[in-house]
ROTORPA-692631 format. One record per residue: x, y, z of N, C-alpha, C, O in turn. Coordinates in steps of 0.1 Angstrom, whole numbers, plus 5000, padded with zeros to 4 digits. Example, Ala and Ser with C-alpha at 12.3 -4.5 7.8 and 13.67 -1.06 7.14 Angstrom:
513249435078512349555078513249675078514249675085512849785071513749895071512950005079513450115080
***
This chain:
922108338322921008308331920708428340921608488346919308458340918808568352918808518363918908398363918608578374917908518387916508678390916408788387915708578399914908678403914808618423914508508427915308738430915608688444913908758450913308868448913708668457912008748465912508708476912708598479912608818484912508768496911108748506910308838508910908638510910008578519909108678529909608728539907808688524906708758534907908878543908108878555908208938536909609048540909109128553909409088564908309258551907809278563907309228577907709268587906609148575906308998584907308928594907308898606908608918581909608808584910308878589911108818597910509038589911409138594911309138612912009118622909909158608909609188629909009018636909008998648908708928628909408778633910708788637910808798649911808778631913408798635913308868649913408828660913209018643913409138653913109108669913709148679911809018668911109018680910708848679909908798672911808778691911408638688910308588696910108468697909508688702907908598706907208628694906108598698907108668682906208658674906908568665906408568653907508508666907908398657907008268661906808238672906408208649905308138644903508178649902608108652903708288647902408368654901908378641902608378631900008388640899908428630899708578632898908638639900908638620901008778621900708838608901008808597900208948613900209048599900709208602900609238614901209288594901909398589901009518584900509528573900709608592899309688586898609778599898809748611897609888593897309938601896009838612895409738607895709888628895209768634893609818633892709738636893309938629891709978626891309868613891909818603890009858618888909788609888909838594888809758584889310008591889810058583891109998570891109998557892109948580893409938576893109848564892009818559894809808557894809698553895909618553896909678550896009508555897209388558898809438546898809388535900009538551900809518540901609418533902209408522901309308546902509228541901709098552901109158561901508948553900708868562902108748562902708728552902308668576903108588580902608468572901408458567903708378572903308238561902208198574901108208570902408168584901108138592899808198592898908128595899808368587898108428587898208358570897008328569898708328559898908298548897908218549896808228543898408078562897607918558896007958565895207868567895708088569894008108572893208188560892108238560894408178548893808258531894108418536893308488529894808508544894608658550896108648542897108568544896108728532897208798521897108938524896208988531898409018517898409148512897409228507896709158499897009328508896009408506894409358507893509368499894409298518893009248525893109378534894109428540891609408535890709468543891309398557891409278559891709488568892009458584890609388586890809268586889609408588888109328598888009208589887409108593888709188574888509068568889608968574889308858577891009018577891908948581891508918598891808808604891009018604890708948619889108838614889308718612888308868612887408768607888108588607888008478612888808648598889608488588890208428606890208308609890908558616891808478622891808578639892608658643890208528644890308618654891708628667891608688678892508568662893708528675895208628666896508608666894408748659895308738650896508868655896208948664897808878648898608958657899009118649900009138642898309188651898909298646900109408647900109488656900809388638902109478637901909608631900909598624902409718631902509868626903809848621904809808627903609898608904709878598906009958605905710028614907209948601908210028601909110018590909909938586908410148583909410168569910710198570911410178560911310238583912610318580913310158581914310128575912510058593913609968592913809838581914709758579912709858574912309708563913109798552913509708544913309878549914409998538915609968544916309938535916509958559917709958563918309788559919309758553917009688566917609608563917409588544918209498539917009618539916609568525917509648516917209638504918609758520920009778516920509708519921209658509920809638533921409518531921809398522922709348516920309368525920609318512920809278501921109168497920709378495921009468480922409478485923009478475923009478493924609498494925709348491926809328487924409248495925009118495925309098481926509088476924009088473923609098459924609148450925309088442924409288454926109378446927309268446928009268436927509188456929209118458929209028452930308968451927808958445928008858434927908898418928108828409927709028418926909058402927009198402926509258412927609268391927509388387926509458380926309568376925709318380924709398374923009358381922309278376922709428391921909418398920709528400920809648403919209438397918309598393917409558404916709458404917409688416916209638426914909728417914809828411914009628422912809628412911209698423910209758419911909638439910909698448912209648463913409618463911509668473912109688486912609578487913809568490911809458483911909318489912009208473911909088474912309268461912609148450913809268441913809398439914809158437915509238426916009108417916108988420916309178405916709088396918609088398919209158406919209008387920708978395920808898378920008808375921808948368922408898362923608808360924708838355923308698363924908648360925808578354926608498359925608618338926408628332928108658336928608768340928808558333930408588334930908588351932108618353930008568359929908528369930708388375931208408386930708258368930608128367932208108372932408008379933208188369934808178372934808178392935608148400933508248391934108308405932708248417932808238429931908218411930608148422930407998417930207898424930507978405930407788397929207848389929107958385928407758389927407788376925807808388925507768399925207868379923907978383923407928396923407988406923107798393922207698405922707708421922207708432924107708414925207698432925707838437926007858448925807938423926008068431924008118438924008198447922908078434922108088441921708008450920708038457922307918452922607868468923307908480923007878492924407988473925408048483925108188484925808248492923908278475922808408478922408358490923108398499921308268494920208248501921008198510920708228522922108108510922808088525923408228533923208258544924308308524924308448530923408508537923308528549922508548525921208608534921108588548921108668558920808428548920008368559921208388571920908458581922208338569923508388578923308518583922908538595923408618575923408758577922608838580922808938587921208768574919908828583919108768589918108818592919308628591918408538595917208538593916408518602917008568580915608598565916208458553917308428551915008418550914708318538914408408527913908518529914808358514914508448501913808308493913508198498913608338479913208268467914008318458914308428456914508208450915208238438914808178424914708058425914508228412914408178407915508248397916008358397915708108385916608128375916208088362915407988361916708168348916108148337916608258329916908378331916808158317917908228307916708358303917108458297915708358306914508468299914308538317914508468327913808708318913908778329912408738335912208698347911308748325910108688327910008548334909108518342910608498331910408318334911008328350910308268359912308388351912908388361912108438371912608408381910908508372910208618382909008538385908408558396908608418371907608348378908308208381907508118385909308188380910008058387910708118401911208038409910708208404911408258419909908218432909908178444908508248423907108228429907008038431906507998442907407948422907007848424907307748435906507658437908407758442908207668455908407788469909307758477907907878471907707988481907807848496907607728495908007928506908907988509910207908506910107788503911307968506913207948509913107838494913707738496912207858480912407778474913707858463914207978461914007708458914907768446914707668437914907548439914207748419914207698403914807758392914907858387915107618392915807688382915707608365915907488363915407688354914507658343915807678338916307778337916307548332917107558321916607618304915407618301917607648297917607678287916507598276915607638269917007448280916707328269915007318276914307248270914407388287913507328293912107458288910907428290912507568283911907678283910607658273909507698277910807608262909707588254908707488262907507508258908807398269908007328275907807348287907607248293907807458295907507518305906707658302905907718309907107698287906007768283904707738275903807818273904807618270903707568267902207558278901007568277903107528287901607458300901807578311901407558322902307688308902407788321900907818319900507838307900107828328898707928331899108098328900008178332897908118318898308278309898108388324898508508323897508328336897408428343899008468354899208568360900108328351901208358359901908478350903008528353901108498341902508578332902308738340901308788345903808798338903308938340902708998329902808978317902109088335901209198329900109188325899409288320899508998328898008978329897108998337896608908344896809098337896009168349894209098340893909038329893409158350892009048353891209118338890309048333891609248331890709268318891409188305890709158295892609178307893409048297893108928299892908868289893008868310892508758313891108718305890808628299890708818309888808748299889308808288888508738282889908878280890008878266891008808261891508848250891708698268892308598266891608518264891308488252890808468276889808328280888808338264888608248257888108498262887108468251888008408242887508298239889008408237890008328227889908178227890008098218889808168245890808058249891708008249891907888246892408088253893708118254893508068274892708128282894407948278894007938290895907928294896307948305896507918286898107878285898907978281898408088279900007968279900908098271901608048257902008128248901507888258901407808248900507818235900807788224899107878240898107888235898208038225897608068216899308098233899008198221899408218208898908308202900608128203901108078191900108018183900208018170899207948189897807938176897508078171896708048162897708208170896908318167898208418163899308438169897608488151898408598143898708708155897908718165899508758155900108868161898808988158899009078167898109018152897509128145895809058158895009118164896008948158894608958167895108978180894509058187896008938182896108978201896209148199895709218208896709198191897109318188895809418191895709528197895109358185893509418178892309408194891209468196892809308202892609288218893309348225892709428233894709328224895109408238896609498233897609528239896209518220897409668216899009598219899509488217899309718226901109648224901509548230902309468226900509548245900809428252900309258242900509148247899709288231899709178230900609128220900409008217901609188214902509178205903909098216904809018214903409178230905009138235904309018241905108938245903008958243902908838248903208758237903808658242903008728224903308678214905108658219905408538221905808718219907008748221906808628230906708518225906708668243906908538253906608418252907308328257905308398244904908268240905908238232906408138236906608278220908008218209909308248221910408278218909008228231910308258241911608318237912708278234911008448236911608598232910908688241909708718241912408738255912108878260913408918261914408868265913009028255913909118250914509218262915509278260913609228276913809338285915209258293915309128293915809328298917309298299917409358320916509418327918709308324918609318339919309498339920409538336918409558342919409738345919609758357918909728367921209858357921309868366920709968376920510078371920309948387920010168392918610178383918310298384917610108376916610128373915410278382914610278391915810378373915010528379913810488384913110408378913510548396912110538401911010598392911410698387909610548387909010608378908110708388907510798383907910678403907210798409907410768424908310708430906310828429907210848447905310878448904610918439904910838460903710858467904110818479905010768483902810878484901910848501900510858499899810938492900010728512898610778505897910658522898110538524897310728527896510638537894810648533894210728526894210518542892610488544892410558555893010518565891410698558890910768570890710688579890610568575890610708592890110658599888310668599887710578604887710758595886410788593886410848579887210918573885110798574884810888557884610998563884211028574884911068554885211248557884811318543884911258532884211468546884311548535884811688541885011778534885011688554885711788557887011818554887911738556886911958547888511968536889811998544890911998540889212028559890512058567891311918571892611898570890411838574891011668578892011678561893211688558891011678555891911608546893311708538894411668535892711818536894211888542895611858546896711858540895111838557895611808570896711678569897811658575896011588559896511448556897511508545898711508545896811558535897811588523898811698529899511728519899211758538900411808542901711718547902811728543900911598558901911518561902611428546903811388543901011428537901711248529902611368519903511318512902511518516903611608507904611628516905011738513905111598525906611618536906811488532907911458529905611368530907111238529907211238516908411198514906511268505906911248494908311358492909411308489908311428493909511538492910711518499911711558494910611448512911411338518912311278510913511298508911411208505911811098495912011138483912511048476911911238478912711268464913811348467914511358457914211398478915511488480916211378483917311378477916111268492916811138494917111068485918211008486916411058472916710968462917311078453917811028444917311168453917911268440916811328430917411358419915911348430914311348420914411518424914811598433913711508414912611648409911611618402911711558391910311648408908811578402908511698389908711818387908011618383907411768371905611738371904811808365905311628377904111618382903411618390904311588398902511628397901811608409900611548411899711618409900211398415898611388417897911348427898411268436897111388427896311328441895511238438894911218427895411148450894711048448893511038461893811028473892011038454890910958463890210868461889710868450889910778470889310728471887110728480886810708492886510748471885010748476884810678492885710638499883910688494883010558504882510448495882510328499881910478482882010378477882610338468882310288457884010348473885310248465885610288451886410218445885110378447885110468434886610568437886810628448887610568426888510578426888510718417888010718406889410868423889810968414891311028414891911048424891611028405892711068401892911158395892411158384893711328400893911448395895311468396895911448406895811528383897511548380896911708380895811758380898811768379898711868376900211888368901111838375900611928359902111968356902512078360901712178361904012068365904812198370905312288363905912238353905412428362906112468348907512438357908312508351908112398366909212358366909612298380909512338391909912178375910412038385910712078401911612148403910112038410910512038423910711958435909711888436911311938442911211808455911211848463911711798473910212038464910112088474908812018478907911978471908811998493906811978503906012068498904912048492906712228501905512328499904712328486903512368486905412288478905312318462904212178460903112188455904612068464903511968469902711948472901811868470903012038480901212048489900712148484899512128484901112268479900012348473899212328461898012358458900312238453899512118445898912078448897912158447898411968452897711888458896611978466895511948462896612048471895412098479894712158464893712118459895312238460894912328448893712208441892512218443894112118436893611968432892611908440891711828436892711968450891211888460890412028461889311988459890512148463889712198464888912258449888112348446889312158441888612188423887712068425887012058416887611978434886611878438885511898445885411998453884711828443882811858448883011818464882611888473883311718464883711588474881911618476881511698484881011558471879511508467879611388478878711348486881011328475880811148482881611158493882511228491881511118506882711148516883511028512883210918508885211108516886611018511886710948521886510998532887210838520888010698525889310708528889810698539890010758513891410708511892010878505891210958500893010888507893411038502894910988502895210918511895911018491897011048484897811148478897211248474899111158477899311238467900711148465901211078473901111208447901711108443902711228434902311338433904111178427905111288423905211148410905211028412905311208398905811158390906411238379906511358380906911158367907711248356909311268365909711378368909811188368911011268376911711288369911611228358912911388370914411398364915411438379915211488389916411378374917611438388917411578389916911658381918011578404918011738405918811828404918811948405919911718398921311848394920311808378921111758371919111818371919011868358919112028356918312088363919912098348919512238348918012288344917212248335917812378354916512478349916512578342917512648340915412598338915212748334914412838344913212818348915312938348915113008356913713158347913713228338913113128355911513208350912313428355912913468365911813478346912013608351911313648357911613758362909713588361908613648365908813558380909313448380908313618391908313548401906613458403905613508399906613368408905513308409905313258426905913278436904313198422903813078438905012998437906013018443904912918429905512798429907212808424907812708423907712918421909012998425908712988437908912878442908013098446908013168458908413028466909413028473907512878463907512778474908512698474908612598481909612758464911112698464911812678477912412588482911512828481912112908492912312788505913312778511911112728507911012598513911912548511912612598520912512478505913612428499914812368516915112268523915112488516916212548528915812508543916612468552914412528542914112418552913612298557913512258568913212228541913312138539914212048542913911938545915512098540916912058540917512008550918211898551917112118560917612108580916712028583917111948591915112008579914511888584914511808583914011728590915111778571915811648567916711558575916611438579917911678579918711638588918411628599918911538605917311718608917211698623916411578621916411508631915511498610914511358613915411288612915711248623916411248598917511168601918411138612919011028613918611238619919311218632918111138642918011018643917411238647916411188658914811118657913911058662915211178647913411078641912611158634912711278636911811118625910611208623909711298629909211408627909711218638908511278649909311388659908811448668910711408654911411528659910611648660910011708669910811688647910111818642909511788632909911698625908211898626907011898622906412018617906712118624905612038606905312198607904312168616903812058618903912318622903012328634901612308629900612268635901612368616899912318608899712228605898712208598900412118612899611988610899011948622898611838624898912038630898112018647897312138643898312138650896812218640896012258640894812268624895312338616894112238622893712178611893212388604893812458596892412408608892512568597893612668598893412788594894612618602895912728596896712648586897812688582896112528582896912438575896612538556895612568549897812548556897812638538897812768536897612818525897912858554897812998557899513028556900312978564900113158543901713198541901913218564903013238569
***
């Protein structure tokens, strides 16, 4: 049997705890401009319809009495090792999946907690002991089932889908609970009529195939209740980004600059913290009108330096028209490998050699933010917007 543990409106439920006048407030998680958008919304802004990635002036709209919080990543990451530490002490085999859900195998488990139902009873009483946070759990001999039964009685619920119960819980499940049905599968399901997951065992493998390629072979799979994807441990990050909504649409290339310097110090941040070396680089914009672009670049050789980040990334925005003024600006690191992978060392010296050199001070700022904060120290070109990208 899997489990899939969610913990409850997590950001939200973080600074509820933290700070007990906002406990039963309706609160949301997010930036407080008309701009922003809601990261995470309290079960109370929940019951006014204001969810995750709503538009901020939609969420005040829905709930003019409404309470806005400014995220804090460093502390929703401290406690949410925690957690993940609890997790570790029932199951060796534990795969965090995001900040706030991981999966939990527990197999061979049963000598030492009793059987699945009761060792995830004595998860969610810990937790709650420990962090005085509610979770969801769901259980199920399949990893899929388990992820949409941890969803079904939200909040502090717990399901658990036996073995003997799975063929008839996959007959009547709605094709849109499944993962990986996102809204252009959905209507090339529906033209089928395909409204179930039950429903897709009426039809040859070769037509879902001929609709939606591989993914429709492995939904076949799930409808004969067969998944084959298994609980891993330490599952590698597949990429690392930063990415904010302007405060104003902009086509001035120094603002945005400006932005892609800070969001390449956190990405780089975060890959010397996690162990990564990117062999990619992309930036990401967003239009004024909601029109979405996406530019990679490959490295001839892997880095988790900032500088090397950002000269990416800028290099990548200034091959852009910017015709439309931007909204949203990004940059994102993918392709990783560790950083103890050996290189090949180039004989020719380059830029992106040269912006290794960074590296070393990257290193010390690492350590003086971890000690005192981020907002310790800073390169000086991010206060002044035209010396930003000057050796």
């Amino acid at each position: 049997m899997i489990m899939h543990i969610d913990m409850d409106a997590f950001f939200a439920s973080v600074e509820q705890r933290d700070n007990p006048d906002l406990a039963g407030k309706v609160l949301v998680v997010g930036g407080a401009s008309d701009r922003g958008v809601v990261a995470a919304a309290s079960y109370e802004a929940r019951r006014y319809g204001i969810h995750s990635a709503m538009p901020m002036f939609m969420a005040r709209a829905r709930c003019p009495h409404l309470v806005i919080v400014p995220p804090r990543k460093q502390r929703y990451s401290e406690v949410s090792r925690s957690i993940m530490a609890i997790l570790d002490d029932y199951s060796p085999v534990v795969e965090q999946v995001s900040i706030d859900e991981a999966y939990l195998d527990a197999a061979g488990c049963q000598r030492l907690f009793g059987p699945p139902e009761a060792m995830a009873r004595a998860i969610k009483a810990e937790i709650r002991q420990k962090q005085a946070l509610t979770c969801s759990i769901g259980v199920a001999p399949l990893k899929f089932l388990a992820k949409i039964a941890s969803d079904m009685h939200k909040p502090d619920g717990l399901t658990v889908i036996f073995p003997e119960e799975v063929a008839e819980r996959i007959a009547v499940l709605p094709i849109e609970k499944v993962p990986g049905v996102g809204r252009k599968a959905r209507q090339q399901l529906s033209r089928l009529g395909i409204r179930q997951l039950g429903d897709v065992c009426r039809f040859k493998p070769v037509q879902l195939t001929e609709r939606l390629g591989k993914f429709g072979h492995r939904l076949m799979e799930l409808a004969q209740g067969r998944d084959a994807t298994r609980v891993t441990v330490h599952a590698p990050a597949k990429s690392i980004s930063s990415e904010c909504t302007l405060p104003a649409d902009t086509r001035d290339r120094g603002v945005l600059r400006r932005h892609l310097l800070s969001q390449s110090q956190e990405v780089g941040r975060q890959l010397r913290r996690q162990g990564y070396l990117a062999r990619t680089i992309t930036l990401k914009l967003k239009q004024s009108d909601f029109r979405q672009l996406t530019r990679s670049f490959s490295l001839t050789r892997p880095s988790h330096a900032s500088e090397t980040i950002f000269r990416t990334a800028a290099a990548l925005l200034d091959q852009q028209s910017l015709e439309t003024p931007i909204r949203l600006i990004g940059v994102g690191a993918s392709a990783l490998v560790g950083d103890t992978t050996p290189q090949q060392v180039s004989l020719f010296e380059s830029r992106e050699h040269q912006a290794t050199g960074w590296e070393k001070v990257d290193r010390a700022v690492d350590r003086i933010t971890a000690r005192f904060g981020q907002s310790a120290v800073h390169r000086g070109s991010l206060d002044p917007p035209e010396d930003i990208g000057r050796d």
